[in-house]
gemmi code that builds the backbone of each chain (N, CA, C; Angstrom):
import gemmi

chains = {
    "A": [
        ("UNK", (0.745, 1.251, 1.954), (0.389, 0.077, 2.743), (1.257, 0.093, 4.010)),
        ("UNK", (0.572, -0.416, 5.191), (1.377, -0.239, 6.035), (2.673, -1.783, 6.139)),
        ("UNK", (3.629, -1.193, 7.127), (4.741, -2.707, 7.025), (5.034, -3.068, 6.021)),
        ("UNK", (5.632, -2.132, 4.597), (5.873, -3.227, 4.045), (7.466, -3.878, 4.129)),
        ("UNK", (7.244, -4.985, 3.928), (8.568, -5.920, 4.034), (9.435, -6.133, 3.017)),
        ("UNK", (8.966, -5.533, 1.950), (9.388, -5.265, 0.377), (8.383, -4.811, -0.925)),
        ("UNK", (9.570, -4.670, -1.583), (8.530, -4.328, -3.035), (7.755, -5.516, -3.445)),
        ("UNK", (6.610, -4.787, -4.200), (5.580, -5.227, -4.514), (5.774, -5.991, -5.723)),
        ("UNK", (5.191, -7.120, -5.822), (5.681, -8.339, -7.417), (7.401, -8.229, -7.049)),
        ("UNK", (7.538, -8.615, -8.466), (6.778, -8.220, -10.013), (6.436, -9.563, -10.123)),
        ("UNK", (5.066, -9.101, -11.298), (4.877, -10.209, -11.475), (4.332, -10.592, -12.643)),
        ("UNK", (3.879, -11.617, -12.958), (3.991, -12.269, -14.850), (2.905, -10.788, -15.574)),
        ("UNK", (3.588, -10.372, -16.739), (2.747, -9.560, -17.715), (2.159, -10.133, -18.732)),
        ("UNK", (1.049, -10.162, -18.840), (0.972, -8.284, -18.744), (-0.243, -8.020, -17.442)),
        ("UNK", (0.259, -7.331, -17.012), (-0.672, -6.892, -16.056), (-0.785, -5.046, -15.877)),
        ("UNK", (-1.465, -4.383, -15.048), (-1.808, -2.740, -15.129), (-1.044, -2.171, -13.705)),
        ("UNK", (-0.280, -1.140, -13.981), (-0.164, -0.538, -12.566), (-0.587, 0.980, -12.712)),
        ("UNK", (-1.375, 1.160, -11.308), (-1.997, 2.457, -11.558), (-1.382, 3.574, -11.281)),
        ("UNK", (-0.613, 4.658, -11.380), (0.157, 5.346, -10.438), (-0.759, 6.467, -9.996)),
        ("UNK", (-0.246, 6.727, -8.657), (-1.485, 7.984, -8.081), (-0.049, 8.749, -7.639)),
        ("UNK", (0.126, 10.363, -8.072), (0.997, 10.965, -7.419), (0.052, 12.001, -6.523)),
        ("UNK", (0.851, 12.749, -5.361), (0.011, 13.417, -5.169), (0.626, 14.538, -4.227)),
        ("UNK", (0.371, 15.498, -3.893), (0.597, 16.748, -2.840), (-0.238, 16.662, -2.166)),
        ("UNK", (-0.194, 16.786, -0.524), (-1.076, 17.333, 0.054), (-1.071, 18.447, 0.628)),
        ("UNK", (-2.843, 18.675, 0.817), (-2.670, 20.122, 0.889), (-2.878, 20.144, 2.547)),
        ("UNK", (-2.456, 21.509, 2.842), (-2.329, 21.596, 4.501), (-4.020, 21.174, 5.384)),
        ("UNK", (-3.698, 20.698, 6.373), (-5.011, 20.822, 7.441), (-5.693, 19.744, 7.311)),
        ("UNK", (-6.274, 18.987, 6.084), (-6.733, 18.135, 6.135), (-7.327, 16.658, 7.335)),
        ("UNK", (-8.510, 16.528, 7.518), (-9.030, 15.656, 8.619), (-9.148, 14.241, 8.354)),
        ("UNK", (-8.988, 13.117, 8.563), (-9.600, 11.929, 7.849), (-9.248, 11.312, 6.976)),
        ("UNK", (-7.630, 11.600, 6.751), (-7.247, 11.571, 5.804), (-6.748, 9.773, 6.065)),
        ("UNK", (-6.165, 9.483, 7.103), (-5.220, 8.688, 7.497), (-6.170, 7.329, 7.344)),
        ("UNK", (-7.479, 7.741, 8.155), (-8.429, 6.612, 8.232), (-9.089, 6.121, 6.695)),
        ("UNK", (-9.236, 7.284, 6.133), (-10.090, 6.677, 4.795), (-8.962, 6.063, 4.006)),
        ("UNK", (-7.567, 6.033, 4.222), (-7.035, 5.729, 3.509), (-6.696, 3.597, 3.978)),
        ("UNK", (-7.223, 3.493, 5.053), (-6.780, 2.420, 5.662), (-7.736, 1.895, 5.089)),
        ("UNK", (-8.963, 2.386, 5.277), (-9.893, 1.702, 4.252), (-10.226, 1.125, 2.830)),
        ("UNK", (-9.380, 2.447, 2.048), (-9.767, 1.974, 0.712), (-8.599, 0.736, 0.561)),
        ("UNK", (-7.498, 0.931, 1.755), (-6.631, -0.463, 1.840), (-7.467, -1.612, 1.573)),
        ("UNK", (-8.148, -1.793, 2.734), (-9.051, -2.900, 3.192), (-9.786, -3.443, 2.281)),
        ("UNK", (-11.026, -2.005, 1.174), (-11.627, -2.267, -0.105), (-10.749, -2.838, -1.121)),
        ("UNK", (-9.708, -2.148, -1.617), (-9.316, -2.368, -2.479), (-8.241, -4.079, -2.873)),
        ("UNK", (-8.290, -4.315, -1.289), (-7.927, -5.905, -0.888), (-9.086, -7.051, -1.858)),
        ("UNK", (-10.284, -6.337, -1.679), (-10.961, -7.250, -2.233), (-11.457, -7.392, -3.045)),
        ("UNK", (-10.931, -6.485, -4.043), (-11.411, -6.594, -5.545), (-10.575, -7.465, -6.430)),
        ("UNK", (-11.687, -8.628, -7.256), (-10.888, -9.433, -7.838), (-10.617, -8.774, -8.878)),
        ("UNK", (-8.860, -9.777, -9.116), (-7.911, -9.096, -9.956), (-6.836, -8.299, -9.318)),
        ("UNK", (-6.683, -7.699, -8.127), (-5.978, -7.004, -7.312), (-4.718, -7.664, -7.235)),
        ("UNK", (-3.787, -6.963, -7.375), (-2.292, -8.160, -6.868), (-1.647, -7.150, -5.959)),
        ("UNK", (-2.145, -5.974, -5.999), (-0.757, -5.497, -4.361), (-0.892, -3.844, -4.657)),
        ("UNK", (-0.174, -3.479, -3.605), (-0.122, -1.957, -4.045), (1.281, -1.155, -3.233)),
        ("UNK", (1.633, -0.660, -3.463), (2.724, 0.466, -2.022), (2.211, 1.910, -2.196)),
        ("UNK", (2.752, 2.070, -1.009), (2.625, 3.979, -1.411), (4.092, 4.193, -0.490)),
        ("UNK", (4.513, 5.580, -0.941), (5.225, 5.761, -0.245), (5.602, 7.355, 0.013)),
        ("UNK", (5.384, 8.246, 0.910), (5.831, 9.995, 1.140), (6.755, 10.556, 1.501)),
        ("UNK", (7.778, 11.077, 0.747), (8.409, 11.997, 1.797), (7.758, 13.045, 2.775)),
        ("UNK", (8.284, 13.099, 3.752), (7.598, 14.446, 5.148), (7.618, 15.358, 3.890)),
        ("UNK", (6.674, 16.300, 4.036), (6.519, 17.219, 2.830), (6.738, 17.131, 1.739)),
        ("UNK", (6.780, 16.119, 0.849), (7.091, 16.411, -0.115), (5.486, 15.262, -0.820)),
        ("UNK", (6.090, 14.679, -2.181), (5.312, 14.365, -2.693), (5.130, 12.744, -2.217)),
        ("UNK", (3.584, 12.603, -2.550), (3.527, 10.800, -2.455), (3.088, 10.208, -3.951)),
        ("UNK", (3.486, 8.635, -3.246), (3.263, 8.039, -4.861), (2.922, 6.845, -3.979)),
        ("UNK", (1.924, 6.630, -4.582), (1.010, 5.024, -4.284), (1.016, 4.386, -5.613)),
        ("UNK", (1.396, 3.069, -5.979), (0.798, 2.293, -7.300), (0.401, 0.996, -6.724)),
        ("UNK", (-0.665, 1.071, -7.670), (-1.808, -0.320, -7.418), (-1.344, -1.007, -8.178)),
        ("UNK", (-1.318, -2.501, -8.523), (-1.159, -3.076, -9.709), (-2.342, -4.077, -9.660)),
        ("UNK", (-2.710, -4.193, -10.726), (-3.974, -4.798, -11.303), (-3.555, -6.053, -12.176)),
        ("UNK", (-4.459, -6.918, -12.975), (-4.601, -8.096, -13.328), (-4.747, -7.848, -14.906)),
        ("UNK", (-5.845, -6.818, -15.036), (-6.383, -6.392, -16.125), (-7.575, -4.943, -15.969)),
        ("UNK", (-7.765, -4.437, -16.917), (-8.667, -3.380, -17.049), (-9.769, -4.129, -16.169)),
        ("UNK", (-10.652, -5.047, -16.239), (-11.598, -5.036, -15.429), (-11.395, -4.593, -14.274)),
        ("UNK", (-10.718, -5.040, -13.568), (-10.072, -5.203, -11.872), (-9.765, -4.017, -11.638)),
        ("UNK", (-9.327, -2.935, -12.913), (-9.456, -1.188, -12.578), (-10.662, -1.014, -12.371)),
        ("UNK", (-11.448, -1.263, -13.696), (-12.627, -0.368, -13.261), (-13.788, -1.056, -12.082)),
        ("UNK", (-13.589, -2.205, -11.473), (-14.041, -2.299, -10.260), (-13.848, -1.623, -9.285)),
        ("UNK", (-12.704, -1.199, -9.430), (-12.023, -0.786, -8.266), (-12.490, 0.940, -8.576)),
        ("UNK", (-12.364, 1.611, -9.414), (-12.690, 2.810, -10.065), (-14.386, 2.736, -9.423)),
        ("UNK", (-15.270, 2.235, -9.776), (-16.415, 1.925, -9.361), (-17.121, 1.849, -8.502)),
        ("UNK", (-16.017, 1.839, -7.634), (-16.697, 1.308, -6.005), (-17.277, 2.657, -5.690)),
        ("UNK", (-18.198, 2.652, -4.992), (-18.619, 4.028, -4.424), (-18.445, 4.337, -3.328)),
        ("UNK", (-17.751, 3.374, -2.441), (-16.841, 4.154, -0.876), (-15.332, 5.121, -1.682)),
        ("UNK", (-15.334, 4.438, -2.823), (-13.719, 4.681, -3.343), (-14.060, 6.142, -4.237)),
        ("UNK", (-15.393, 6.611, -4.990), (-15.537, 7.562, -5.249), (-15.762, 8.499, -4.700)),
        ("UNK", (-16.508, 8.197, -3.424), (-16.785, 9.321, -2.384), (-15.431, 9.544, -1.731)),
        ("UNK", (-14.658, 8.658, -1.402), (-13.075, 9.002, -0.944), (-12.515, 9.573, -1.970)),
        ("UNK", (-12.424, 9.956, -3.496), (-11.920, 10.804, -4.513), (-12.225, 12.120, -4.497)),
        ("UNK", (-13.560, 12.075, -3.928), (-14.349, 13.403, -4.197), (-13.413, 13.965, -2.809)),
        ("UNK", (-14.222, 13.724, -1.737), (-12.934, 14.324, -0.549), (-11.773, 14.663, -0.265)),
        ("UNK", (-11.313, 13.911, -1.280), (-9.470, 14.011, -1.659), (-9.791, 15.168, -2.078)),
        ("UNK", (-10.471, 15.596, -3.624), (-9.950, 16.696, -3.940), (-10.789, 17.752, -3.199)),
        ("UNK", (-11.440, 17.906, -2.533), (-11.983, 19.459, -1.795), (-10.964, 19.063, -0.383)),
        ("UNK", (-10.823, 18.086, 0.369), (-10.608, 18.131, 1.824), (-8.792, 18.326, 1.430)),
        ("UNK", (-8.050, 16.581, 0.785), (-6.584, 16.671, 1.024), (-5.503, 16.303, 0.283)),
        ("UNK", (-6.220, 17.047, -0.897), (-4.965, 17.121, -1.746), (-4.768, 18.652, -2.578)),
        ("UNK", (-3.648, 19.250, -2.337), (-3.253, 20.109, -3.231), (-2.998, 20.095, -5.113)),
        ("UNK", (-3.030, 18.975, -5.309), (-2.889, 18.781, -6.612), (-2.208, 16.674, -6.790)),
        ("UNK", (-2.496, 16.227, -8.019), (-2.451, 14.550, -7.919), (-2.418, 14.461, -9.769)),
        ("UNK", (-1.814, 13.545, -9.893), (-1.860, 13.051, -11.385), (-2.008, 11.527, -11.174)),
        ("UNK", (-2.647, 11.094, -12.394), (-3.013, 9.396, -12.106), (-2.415, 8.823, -13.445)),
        ("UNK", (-1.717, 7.978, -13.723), (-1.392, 7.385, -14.981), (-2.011, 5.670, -14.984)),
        ("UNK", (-2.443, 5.582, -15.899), (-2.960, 3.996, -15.964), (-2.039, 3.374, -16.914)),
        ("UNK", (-1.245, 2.187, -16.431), (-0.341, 1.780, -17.485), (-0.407, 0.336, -17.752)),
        ("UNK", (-0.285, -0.102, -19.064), (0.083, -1.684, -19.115), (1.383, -2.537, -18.530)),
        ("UNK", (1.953, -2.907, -17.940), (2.997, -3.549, -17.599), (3.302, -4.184, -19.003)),
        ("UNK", (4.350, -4.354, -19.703), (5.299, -4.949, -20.561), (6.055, -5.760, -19.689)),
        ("UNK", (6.876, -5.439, -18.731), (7.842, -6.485, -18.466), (8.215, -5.847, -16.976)),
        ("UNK", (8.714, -7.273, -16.298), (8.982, -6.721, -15.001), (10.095, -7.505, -14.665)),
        ("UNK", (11.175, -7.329, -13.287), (11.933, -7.846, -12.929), (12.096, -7.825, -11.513)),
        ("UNK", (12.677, -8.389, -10.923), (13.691, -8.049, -9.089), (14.468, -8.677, -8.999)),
        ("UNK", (14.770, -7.997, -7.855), (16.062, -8.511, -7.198), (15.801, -8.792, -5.898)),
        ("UNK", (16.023, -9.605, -5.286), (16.429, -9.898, -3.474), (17.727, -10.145, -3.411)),
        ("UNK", (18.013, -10.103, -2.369), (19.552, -9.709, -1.797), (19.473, -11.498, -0.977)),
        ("UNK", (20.998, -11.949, -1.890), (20.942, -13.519, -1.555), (21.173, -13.695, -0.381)),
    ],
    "B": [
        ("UNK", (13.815, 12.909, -7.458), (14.303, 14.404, -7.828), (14.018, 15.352, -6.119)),
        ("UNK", (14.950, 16.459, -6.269), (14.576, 17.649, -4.863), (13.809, 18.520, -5.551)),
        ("UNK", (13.336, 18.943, -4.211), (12.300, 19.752, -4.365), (11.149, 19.972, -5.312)),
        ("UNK", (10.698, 18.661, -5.431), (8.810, 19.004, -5.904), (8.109, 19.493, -5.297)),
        ("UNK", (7.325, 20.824, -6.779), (6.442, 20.884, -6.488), (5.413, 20.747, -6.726)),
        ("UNK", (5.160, 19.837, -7.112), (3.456, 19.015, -7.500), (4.053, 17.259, -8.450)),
        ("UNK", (3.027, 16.795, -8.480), (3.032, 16.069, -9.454), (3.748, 15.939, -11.040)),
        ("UNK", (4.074, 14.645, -11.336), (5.070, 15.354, -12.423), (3.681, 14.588, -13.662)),
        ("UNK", (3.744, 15.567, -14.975), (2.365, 15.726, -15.479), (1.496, 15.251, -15.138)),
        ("UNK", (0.465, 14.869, -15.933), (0.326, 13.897, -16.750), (0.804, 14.151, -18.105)),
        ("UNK", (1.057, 13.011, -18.813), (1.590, 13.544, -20.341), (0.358, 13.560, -21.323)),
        ("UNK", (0.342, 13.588, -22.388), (-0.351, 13.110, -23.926), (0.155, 11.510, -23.893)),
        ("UNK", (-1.112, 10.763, -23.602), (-0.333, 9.086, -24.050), (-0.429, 8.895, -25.500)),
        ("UNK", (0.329, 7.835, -25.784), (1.430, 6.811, -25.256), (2.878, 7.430, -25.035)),
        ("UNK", (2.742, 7.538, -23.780), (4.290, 7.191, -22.900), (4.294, 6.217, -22.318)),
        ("UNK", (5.933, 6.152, -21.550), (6.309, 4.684, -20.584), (6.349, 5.484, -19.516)),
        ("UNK", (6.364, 4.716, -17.751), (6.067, 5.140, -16.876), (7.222, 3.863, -16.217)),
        ("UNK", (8.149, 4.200, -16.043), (9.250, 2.842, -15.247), (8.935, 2.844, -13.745)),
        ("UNK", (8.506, 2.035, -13.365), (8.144, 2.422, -11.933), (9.262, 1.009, -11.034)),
        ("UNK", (10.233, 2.134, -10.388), (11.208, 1.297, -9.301), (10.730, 1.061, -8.284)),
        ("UNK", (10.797, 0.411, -7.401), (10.589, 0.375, -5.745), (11.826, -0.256, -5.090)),
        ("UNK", (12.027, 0.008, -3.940), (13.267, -0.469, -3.334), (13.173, -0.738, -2.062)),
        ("UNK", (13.434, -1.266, -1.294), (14.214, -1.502, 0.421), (15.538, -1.435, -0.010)),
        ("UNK", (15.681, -0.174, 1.060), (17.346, -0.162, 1.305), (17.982, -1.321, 2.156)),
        ("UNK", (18.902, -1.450, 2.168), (19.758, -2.651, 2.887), (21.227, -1.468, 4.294)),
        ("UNK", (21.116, -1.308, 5.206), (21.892, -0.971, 6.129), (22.997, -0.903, 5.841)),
        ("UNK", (23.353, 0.301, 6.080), (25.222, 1.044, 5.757), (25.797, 1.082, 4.547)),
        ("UNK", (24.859, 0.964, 3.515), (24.957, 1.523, 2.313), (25.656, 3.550, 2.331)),
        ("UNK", (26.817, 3.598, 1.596), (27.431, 4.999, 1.532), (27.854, 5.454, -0.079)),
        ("UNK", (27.257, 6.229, 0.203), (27.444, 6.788, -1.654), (26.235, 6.562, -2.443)),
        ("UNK", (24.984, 6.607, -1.672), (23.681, 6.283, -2.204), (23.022, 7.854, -2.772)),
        ("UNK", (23.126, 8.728, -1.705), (22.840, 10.326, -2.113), (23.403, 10.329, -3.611)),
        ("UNK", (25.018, 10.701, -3.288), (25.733, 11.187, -4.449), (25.200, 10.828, -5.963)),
        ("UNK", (25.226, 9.900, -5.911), (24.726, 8.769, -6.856), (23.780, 8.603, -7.141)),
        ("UNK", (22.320, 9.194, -6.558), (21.283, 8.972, -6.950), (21.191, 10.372, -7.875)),
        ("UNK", (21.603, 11.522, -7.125), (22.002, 13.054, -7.733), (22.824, 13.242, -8.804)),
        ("UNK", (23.890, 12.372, -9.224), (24.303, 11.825, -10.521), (23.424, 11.403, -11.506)),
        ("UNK", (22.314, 10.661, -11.170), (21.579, 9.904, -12.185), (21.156, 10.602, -12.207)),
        ("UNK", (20.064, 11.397, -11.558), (19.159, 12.685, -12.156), (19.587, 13.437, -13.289)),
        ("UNK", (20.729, 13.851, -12.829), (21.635, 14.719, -13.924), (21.498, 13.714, -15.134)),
        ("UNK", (22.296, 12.531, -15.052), (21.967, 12.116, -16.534), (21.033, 11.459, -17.190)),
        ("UNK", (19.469, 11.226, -16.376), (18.406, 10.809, -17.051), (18.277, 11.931, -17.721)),
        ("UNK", (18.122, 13.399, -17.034), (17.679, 14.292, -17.470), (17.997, 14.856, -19.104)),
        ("UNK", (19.336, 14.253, -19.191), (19.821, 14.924, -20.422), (18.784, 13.520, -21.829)),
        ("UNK", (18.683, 12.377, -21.533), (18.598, 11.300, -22.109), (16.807, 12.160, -23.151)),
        ("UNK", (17.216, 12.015, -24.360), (16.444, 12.532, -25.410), (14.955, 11.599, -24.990)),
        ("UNK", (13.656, 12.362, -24.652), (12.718, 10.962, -24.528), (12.482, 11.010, -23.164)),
        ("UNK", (13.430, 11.673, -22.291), (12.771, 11.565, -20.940), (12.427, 12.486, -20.641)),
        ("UNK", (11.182, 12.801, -20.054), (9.755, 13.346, -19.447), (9.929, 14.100, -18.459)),
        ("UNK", (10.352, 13.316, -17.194), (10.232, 13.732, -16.018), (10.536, 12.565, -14.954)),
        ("UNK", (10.041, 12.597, -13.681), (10.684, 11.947, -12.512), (9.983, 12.251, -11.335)),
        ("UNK", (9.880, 11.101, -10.453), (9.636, 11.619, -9.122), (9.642, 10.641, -8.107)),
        ("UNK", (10.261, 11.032, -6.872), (10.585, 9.601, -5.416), (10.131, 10.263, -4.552)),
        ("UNK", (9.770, 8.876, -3.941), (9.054, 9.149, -2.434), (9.850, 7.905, -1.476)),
        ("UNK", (10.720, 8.193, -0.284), (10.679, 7.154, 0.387), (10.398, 7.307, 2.220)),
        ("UNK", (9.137, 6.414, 2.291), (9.168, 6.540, 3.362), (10.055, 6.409, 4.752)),
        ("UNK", (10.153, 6.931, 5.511), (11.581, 6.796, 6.662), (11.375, 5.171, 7.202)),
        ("UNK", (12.545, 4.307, 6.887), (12.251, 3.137, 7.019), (11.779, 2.070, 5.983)),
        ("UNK", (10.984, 2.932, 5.098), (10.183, 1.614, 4.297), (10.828, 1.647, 3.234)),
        ("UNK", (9.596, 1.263, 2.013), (9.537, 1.032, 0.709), (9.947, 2.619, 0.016)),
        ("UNK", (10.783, 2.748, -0.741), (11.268, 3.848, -2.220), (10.676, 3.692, -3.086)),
        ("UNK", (9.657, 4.333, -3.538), (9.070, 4.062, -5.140), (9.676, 5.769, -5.633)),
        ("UNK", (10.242, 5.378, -7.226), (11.129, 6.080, -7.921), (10.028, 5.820, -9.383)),
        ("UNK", (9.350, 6.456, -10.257), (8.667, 6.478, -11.452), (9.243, 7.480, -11.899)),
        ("UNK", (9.789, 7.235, -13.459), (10.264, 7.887, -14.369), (9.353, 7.676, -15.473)),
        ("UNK", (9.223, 8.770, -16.004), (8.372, 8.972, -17.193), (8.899, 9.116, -19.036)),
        ("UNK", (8.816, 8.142, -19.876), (9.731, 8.251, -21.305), (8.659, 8.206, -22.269)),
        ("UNK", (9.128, 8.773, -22.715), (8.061, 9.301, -24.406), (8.027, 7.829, -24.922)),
        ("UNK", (9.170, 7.027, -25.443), (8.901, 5.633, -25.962), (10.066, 4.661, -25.651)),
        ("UNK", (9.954, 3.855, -26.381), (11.001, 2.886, -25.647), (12.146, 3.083, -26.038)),
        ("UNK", (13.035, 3.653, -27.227), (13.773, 4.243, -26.925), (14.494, 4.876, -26.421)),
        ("UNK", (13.934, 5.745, -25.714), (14.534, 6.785, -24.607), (14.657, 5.457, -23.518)),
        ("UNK", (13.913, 4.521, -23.137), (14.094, 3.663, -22.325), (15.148, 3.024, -22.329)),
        ("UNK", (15.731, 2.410, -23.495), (16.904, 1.496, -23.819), (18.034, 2.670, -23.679)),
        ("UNK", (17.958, 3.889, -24.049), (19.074, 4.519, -23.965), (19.164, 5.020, -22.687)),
        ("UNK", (18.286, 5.424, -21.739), (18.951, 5.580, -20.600), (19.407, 3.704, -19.767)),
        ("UNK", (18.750, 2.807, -19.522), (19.286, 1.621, -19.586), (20.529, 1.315, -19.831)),
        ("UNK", (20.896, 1.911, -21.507), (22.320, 1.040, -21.505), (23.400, 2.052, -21.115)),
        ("UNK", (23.026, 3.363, -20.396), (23.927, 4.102, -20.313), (25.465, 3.924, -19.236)),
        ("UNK", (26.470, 3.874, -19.735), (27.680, 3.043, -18.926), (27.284, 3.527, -17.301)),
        ("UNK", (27.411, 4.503, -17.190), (27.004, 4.783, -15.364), (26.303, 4.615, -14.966)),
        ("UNK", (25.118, 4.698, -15.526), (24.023, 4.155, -15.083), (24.159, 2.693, -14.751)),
        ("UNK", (25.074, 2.308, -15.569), (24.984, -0.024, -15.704), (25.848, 0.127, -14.364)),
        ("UNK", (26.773, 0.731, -14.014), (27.433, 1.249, -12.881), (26.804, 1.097, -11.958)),
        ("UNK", (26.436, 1.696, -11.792), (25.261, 2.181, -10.530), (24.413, 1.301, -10.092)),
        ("UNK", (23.898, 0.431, -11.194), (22.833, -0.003, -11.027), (23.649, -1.485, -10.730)),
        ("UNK", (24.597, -2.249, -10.980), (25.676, -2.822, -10.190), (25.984, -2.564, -8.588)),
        ("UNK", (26.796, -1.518, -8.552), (26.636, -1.326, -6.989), (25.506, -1.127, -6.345)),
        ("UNK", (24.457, -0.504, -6.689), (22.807, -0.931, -6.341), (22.950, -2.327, -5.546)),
        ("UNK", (22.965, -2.992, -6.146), (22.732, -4.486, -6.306), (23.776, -4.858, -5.110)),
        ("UNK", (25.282, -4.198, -5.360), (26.146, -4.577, -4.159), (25.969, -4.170, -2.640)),
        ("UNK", (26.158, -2.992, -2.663), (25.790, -2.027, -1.757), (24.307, -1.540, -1.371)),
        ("UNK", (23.429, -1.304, -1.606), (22.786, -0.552, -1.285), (21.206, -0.760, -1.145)),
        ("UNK", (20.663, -2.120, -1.911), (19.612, -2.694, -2.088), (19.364, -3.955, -1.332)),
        ("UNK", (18.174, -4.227, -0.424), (17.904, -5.377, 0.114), (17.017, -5.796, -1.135)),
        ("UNK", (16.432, -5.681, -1.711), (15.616, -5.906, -2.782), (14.701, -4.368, -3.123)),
        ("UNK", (14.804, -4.975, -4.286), (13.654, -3.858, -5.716), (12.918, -4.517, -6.606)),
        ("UNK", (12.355, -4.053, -7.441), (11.310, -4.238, -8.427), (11.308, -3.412, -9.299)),
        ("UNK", (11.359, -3.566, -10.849), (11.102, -3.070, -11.838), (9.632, -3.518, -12.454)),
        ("UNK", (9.239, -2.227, -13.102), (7.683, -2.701, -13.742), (7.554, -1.085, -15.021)),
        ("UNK", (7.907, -1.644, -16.312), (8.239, -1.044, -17.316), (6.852, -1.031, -17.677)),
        ("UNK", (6.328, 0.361, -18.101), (4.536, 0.085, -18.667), (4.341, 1.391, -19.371)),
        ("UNK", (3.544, 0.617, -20.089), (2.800, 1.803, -21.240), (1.596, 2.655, -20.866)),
        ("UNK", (1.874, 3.454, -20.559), (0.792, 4.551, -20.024), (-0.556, 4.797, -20.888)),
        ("UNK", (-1.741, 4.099, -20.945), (-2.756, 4.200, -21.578), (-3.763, 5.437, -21.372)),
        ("UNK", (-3.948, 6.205, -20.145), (-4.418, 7.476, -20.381), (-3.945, 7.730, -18.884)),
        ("UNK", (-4.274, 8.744, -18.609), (-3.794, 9.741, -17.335), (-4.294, 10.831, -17.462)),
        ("UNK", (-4.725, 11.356, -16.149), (-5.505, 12.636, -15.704), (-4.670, 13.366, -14.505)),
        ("UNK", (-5.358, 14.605, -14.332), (-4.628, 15.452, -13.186), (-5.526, 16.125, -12.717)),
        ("UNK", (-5.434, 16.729, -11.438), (-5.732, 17.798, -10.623), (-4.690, 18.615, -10.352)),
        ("UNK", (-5.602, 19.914, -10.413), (-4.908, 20.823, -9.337), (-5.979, 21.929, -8.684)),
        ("UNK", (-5.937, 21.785, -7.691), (-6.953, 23.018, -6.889), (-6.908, 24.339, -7.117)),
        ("UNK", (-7.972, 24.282, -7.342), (-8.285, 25.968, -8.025), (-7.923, 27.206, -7.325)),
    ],
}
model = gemmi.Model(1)
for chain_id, residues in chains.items():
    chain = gemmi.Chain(chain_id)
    for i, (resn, *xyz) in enumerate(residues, 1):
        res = gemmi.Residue()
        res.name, res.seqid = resn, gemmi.SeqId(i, " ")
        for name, pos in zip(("N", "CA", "C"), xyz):
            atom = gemmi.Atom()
            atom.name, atom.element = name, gemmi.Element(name[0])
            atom.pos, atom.b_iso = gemmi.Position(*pos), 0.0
            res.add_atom(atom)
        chain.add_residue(res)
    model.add_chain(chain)
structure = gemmi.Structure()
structure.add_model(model)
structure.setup_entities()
């Protein structure tokens, strides 16, 4: 996400966070824009509570979504701007990605008083 | 962790998936050392999986560690340096974070052929 001003939640469980890791692979076109988008989509699926991503320059990224409940995944799983942006990921810009779907048990933070 | 290269699995679920996020807080020193310490001793902690950070220049740190069960969770948790660390965290080095402890219900991967 762009700007963010902090971490994301936490917030009351149980709720789902999705993790997307990922490599990219060299050259890739379109990458930057479709991703602003599935921002934008994925804003409006009910059940949605937030997401970050974050890359090192070359190295690996990690985006997690956090969700409400399984429905609010598979809406979001569903969408078909969001599948056709999966399919492209893997031929156009990613070298390799793992996805974990998890339940939240318990969460916490901190802000700095 | 340095130098990834790819994604860290997916596992066989049920595993836990600890997913940190952070904003650093300005003139924090002894954050490297110390983060390269903990690696070393998650790594040894019976139950842990794997690891992987991304922080963008400026932004948000997301840090996901991966544990077979909650065990391995509580024992790296109560580990004295770690409670250390995760103290001066809090003093030094964090404008705010987020914890979000979750049970990994299934997970998939790519890798390009």
């Amino acid at each position: 996400m762009s700007d963010p001003v902090g971490p994301v939640g936490p917030f009351e469980p149980p709720y789902y966070a999705v993790v997307f890791t990922s490599v990219l692979a060299e050259g890739g076109q379109g990458y930057g824009e479709t991703g602003e988008r599935m921002d934008e989509l994925v804003a409006a699926v009910p059940g949605f509570l937030g997401a970050e991503s974050a890359r090192t320059p070359g190295g690996v990224g990690i985006t997690v979504g956090y969700f409400r409940d399984e429905d609010a995944i598979r809406a979001w799983q569903s969408d078909p701007e969001h599948r056709a942006a999966q399919r492209r990921g893997r031929e156009e810009w990613y070298e390799s990605y793992a996805v974990h779907v998890a339940k939240v048990e318990r969460s916490y933070g901190y802000v700095r008083g």
